[in-house]
MMTF fields as JSON, N, C-alpha, C and O atoms, coordinates in Angstrom:
{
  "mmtfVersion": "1.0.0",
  "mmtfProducer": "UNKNOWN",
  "numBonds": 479,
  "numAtoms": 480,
  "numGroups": 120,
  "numChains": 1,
  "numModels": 1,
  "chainsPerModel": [1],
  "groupsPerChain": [120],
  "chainIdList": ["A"],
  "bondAtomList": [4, 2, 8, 6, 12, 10, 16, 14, 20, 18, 24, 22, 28, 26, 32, 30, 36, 34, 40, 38, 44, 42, 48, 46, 52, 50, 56, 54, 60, 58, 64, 62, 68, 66, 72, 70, 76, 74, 80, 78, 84, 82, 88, 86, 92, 90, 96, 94, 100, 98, 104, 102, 108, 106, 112, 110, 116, 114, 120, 118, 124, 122, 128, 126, 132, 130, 136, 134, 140, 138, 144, 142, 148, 146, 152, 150, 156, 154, 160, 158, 164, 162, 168, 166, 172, 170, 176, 174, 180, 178, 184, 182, 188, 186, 192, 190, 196, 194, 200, 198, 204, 202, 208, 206, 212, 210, 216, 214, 220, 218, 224, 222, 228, 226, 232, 230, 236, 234, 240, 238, 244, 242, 248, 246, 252, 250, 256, 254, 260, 258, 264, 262, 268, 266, 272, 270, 276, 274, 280, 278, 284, 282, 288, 286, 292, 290, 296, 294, 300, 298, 304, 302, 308, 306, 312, 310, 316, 314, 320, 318, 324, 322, 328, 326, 332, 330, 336, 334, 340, 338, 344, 342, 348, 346, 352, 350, 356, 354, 360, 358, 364, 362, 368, 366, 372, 370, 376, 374, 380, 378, 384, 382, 388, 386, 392, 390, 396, 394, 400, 398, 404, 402, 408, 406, 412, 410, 416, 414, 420, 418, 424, 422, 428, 426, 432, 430, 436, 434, 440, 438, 444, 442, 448, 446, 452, 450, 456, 454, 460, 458, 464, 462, 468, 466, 472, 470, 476, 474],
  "bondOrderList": [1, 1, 1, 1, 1, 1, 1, 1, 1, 1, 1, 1, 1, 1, 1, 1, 1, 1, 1, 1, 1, 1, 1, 1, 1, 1, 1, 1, 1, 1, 1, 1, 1, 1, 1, 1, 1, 1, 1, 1, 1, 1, 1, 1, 1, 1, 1, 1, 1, 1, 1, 1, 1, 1, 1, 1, 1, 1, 1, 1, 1, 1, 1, 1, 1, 1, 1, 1, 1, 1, 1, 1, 1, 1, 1, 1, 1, 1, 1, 1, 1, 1, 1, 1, 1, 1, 1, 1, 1, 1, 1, 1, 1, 1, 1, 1, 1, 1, 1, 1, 1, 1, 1, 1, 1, 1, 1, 1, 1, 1, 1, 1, 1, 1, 1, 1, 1, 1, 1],
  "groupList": [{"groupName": "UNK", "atomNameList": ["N", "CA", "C", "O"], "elementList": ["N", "C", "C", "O"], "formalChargeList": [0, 0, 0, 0], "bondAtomList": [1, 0, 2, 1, 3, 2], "bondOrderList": [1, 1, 2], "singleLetterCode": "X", "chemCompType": "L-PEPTIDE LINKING"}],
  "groupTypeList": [0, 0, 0, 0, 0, 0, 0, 0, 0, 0, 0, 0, 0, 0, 0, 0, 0, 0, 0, 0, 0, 0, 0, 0, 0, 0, 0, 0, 0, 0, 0, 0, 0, 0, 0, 0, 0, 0, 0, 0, 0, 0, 0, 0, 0, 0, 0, 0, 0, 0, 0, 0, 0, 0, 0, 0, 0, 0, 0, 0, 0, 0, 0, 0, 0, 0, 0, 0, 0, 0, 0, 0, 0, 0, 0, 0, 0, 0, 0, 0, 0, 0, 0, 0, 0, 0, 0, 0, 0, 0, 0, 0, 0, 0, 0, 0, 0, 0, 0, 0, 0, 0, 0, 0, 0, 0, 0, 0, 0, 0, 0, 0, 0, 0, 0, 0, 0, 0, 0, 0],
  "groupIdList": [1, 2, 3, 4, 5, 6, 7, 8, 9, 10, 11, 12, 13, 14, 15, 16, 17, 18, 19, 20, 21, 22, 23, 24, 25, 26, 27, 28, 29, 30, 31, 32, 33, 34, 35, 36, 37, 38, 39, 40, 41, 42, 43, 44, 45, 46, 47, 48, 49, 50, 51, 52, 53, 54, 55, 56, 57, 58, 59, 60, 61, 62, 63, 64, 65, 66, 67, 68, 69, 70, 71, 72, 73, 74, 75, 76, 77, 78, 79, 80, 81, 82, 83, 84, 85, 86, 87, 88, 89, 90, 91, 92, 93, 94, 95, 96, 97, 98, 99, 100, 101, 102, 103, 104, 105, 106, 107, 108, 109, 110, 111, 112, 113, 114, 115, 116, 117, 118, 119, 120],
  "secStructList": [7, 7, 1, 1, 7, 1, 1, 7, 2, 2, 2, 2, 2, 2, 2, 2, 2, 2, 2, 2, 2, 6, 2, 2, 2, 2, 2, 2, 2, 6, 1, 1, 7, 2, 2, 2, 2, 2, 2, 2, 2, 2, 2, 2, 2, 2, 2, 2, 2, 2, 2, 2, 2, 2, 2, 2, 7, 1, 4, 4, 4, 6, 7, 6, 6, 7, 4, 4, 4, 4, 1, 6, 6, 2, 2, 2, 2, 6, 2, 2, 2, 2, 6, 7, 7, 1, 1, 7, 7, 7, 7, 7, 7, 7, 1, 1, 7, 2, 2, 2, 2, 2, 2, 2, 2, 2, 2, 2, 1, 1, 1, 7, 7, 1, 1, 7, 7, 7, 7, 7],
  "xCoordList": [-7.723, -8.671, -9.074, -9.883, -8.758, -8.647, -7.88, -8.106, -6.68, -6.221, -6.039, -5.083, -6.886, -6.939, -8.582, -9.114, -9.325, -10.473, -10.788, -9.765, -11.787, -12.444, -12.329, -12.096, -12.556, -12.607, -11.469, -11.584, -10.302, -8.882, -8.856, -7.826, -9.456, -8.992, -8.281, -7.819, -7.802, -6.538, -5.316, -4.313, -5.384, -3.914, -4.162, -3.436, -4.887, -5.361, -4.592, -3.484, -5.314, -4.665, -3.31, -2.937, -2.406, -1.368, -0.435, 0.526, -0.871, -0.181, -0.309, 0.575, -1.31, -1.192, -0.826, -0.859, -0.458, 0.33, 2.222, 3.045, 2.375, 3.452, 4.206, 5.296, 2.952, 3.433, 3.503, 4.113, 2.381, 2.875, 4.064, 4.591, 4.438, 5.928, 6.857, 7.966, 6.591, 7.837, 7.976, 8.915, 7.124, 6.896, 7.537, 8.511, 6.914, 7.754, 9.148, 10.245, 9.072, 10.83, 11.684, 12.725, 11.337, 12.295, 12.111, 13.186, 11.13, 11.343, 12.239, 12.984, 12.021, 12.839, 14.591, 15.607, 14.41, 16.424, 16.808, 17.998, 15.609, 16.611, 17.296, 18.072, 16.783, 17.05, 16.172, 16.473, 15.226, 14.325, 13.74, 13.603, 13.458, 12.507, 10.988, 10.786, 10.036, 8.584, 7.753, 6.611, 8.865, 8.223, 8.122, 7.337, 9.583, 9.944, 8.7, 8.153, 8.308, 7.583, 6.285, 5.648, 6.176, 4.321, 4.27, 3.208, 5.201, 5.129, 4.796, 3.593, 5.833, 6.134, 4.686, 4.386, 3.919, 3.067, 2.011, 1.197, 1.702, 0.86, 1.271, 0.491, 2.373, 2.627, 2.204, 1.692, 2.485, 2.541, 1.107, 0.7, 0.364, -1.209, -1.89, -2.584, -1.614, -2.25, -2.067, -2.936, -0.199, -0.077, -0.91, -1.608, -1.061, -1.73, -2.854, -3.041, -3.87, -5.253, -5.117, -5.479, -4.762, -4.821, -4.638, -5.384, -3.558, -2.921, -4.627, -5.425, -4.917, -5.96, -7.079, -7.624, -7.744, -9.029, -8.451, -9.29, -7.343, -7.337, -7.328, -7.732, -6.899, -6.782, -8.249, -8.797, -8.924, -10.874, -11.323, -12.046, -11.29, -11.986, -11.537, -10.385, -12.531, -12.447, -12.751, -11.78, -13.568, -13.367, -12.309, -12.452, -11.07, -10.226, -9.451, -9.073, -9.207, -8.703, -9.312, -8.718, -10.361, -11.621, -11.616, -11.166, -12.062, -12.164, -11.345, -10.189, -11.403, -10.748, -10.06, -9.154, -10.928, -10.862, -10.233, -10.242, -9.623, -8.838, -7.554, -6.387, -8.063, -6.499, -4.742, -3.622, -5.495, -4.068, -3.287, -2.116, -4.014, -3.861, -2.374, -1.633, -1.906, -1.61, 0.049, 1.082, -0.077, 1.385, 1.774, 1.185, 3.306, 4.262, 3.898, 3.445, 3.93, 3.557, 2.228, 1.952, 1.129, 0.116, 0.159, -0.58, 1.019, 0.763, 1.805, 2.079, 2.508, 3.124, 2.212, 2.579, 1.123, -0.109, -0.511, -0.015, -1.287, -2.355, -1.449, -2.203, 0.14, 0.359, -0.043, -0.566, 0.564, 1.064, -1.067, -1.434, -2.004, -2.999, -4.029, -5.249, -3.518, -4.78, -5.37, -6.576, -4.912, -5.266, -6.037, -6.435, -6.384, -7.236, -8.848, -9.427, -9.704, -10.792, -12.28, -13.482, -11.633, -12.159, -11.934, -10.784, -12.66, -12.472, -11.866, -12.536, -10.699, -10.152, -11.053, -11.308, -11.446, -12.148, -11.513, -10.295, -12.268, -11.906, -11.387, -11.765, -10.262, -9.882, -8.108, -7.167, -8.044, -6.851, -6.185, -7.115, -5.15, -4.165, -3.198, -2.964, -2.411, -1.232, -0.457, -0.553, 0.554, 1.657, 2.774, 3.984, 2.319, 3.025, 2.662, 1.876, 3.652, 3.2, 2.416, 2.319, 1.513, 0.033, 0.017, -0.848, 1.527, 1.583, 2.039, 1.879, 2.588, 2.754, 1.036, 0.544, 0.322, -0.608, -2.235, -2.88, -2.275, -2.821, -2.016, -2.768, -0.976, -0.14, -0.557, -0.944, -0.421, -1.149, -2.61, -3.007, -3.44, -4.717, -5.311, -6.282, -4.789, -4.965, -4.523, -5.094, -3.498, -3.191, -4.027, -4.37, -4.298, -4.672, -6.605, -7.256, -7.189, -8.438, -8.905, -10.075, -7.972, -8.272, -8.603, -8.667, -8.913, -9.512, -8.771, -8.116, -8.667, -7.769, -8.811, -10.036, -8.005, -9.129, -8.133, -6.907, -9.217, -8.357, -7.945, -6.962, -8.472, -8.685, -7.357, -6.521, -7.242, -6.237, -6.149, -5.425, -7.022, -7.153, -7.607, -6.985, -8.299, -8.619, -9.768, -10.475, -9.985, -10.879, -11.474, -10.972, -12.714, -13.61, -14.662, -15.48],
  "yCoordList": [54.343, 53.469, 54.001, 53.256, 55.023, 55.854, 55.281, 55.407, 54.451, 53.807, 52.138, 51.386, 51.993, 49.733, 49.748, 50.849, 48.74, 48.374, 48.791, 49.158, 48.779, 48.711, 47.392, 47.169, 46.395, 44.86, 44.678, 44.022, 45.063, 44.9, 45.105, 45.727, 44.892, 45.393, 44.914, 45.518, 43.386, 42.923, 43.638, 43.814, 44.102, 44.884, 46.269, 46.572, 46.776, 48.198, 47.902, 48.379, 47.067, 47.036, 46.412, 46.542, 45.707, 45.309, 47.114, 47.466, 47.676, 49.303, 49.854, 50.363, 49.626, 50.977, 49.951, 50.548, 48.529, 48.197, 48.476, 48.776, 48.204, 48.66, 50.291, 50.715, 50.778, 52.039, 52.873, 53.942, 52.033, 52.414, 52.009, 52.588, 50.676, 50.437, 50.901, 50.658, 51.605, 52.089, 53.781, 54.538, 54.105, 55.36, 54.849, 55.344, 54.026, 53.328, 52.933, 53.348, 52.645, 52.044, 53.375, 53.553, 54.35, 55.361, 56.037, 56.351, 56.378, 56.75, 55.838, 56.292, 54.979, 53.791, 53.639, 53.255, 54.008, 54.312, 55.389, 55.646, 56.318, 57.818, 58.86, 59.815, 58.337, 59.31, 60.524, 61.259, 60.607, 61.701, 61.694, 60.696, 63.134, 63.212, 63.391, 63.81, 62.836, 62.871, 63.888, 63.854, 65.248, 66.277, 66.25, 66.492, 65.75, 65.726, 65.232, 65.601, 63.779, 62.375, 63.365, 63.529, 63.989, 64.544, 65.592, 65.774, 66.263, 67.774, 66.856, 66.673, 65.898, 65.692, 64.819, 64.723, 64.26, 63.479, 64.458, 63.965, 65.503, 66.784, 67.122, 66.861, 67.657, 68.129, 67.496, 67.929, 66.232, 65.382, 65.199, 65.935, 64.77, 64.429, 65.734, 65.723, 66.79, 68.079, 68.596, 69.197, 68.329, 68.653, 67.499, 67.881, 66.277, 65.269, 65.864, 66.118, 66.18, 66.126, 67.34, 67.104, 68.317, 69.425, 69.491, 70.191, 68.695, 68.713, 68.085, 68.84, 66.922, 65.596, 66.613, 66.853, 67.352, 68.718, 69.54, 69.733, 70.001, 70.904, 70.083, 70.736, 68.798, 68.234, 67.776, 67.568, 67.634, 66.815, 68.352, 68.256, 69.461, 70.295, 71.083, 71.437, 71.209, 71.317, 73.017, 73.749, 73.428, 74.543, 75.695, 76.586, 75.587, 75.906, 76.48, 77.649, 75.239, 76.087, 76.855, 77.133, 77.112, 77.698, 79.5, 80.612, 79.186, 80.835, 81.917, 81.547, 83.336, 84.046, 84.984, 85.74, 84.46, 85.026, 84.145, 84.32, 83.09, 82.251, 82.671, 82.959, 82.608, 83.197, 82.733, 83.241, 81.307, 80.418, 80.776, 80.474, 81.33, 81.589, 82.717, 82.703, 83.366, 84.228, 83.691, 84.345, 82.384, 81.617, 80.649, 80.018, 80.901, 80.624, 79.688, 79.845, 78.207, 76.719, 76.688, 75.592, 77.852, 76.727, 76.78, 75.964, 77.738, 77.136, 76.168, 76.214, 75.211, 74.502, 72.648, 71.561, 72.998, 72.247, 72.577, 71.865, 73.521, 73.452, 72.611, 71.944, 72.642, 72.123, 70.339, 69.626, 70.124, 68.417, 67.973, 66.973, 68.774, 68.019, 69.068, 68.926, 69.948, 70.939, 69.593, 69.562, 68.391, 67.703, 66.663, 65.821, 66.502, 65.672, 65.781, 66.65, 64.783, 65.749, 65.615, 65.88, 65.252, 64.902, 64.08, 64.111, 63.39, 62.58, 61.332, 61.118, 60.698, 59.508, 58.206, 57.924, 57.536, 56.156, 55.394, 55.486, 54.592, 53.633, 51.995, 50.936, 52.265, 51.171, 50.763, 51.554, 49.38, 49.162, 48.026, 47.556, 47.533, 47.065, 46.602, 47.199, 45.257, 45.109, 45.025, 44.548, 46.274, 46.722, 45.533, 45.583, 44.828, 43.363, 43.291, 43.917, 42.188, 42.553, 41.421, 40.44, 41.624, 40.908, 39.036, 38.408, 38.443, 37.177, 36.661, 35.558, 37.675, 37.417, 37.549, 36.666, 39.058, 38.852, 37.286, 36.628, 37.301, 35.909, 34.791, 34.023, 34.464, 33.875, 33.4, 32.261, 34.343, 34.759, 34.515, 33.807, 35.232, 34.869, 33.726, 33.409, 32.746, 31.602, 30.829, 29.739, 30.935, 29.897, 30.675, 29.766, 31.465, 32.133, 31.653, 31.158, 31.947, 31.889, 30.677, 30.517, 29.924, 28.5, 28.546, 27.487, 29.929, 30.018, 31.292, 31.943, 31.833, 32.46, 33.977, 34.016, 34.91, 36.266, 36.958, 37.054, 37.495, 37.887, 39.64, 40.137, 40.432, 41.737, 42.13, 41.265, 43.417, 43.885, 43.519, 44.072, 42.491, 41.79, 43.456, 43.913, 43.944, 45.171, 45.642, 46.528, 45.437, 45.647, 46.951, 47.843, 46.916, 48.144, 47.704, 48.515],
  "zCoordList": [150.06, 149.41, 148.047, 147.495, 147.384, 146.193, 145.104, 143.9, 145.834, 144.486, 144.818, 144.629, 145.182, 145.63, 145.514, 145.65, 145.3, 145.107, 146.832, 147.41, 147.513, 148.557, 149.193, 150.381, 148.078, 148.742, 149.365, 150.4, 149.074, 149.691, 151.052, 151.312, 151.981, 153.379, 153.98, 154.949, 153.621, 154.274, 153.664, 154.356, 152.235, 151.926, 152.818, 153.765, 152.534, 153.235, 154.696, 154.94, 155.617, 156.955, 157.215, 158.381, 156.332, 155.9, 155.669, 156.354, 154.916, 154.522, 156.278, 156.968, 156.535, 157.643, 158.73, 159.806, 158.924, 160.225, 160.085, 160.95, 158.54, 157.749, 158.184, 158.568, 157.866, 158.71, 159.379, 159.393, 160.413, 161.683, 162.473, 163.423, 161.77, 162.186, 161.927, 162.403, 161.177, 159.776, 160.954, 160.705, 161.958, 162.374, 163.93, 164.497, 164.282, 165.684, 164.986, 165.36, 164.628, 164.589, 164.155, 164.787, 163.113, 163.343, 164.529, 165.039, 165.155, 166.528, 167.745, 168.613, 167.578, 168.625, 168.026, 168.605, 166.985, 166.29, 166.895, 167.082, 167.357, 168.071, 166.57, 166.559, 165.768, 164.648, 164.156, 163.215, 164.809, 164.802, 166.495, 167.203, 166.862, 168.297, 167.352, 166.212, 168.469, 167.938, 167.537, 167.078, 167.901, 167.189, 165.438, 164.522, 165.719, 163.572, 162.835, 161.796, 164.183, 163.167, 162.807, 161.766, 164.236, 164.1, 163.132, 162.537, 162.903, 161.571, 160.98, 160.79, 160.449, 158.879, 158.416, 157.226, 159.41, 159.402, 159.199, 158.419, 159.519, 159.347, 157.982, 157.067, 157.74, 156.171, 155.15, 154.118, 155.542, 154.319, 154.349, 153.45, 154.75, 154.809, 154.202, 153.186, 154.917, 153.959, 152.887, 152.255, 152.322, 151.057, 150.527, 149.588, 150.804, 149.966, 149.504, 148.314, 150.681, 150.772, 149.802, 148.649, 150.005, 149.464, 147.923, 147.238, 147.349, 146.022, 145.585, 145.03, 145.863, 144.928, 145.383, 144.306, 146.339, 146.352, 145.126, 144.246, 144.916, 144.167, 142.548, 141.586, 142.363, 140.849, 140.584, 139.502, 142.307, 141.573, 141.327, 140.336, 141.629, 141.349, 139.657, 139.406, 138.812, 137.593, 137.85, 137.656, 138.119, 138.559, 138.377, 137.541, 139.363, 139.85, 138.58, 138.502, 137.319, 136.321, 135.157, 134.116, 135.411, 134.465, 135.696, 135.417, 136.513, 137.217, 137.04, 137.249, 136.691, 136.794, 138.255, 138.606, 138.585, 140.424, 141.334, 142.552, 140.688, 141.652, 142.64, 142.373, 143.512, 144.338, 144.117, 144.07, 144.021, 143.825, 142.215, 141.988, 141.401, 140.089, 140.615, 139.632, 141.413, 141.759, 142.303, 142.165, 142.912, 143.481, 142.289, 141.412, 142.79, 141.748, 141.227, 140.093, 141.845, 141.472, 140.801, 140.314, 140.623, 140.27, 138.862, 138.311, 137.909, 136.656, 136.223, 135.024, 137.028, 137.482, 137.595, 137.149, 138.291, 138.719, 137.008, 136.134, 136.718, 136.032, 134.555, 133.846, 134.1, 133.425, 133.307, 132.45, 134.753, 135.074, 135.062, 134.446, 135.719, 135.616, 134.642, 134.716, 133.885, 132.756, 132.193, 132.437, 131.479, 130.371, 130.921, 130.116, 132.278, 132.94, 132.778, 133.431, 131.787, 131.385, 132.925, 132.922, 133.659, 134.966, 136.009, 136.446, 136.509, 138.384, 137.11, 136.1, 137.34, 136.682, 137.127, 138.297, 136.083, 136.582, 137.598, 137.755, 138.36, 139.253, 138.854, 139.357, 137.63, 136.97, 137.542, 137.473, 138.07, 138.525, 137.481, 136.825, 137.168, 136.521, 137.389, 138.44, 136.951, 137.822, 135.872, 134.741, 137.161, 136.058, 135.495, 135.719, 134.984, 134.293, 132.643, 131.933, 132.393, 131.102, 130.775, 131.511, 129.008, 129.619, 130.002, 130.613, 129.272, 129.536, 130.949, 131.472, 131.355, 132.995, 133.848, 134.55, 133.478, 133.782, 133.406, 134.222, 131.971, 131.962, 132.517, 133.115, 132.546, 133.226, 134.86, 135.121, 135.751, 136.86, 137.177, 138.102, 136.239, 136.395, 136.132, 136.82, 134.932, 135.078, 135.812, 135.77, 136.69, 137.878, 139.186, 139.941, 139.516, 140.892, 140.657, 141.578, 139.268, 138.898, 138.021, 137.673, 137.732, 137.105, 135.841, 135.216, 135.129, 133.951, 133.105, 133.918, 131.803, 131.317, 131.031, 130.917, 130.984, 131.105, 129.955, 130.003, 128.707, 127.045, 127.867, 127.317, 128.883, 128.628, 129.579, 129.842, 130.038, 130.918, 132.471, 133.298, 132.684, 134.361, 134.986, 135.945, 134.579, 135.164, 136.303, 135.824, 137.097, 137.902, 138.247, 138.93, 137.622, 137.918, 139.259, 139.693]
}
């Protein structure tokens, strides 16, 4: 819910019936046993959680006592997010270009919108 408005909960529950099928059905192909599904489902969720804790905290690249300062990847990290000057606004866009987007918004909204259809 970090990168879709909140109001979205039919897309929201649309993604996660998506993939929970997407998790039954490779299990039901017999191409993975349910140990694989459950790691990879652990990994992946913690590198997530872990990477976006470590890019909101501003912190992290200012301390001299940082532990992580110490493993290979993080000046790796501190390149791809150093120039981030904080928590990124809660501004969404549909990636079109803008006459497709007024395009769109005037048939879906009846009326024509001059700015980036951007929802804050």
């Amino acid at each position: 819910k970090e990168y879709t408005p909140s109001t979205w909960f039919f897309f929201h529950w649309i993604m996660y019936l998506l993939a929970a099928t997407g998790i039954v059905l490779l299990l039901a192909g017999r191409g993975h046993y349910t140990v694989d599904v459950v790691i990879a489902y652990i990994l992946v969720t913690r590198l997530w959680w872990g990477y976006h804790t470590m890019a909101n905290c501003r912190l992290m690249f200012k301390t001299k006592g940082n532990v992580l300062r110490k493993v290979w990847w993080f000046r790796i990290f501190r390149y791809f997010e150093g120039n981030v000057p904080g928590v990124v606004p809660h501004r969404y866009s549909i990636p079109l270009p803008k006459k497709w987007k007024t395009y769109l918004y005037s048939k879906c909204c009846g009326k024509e919108k001059k700015d980036d259809m951007a929802i804050v």
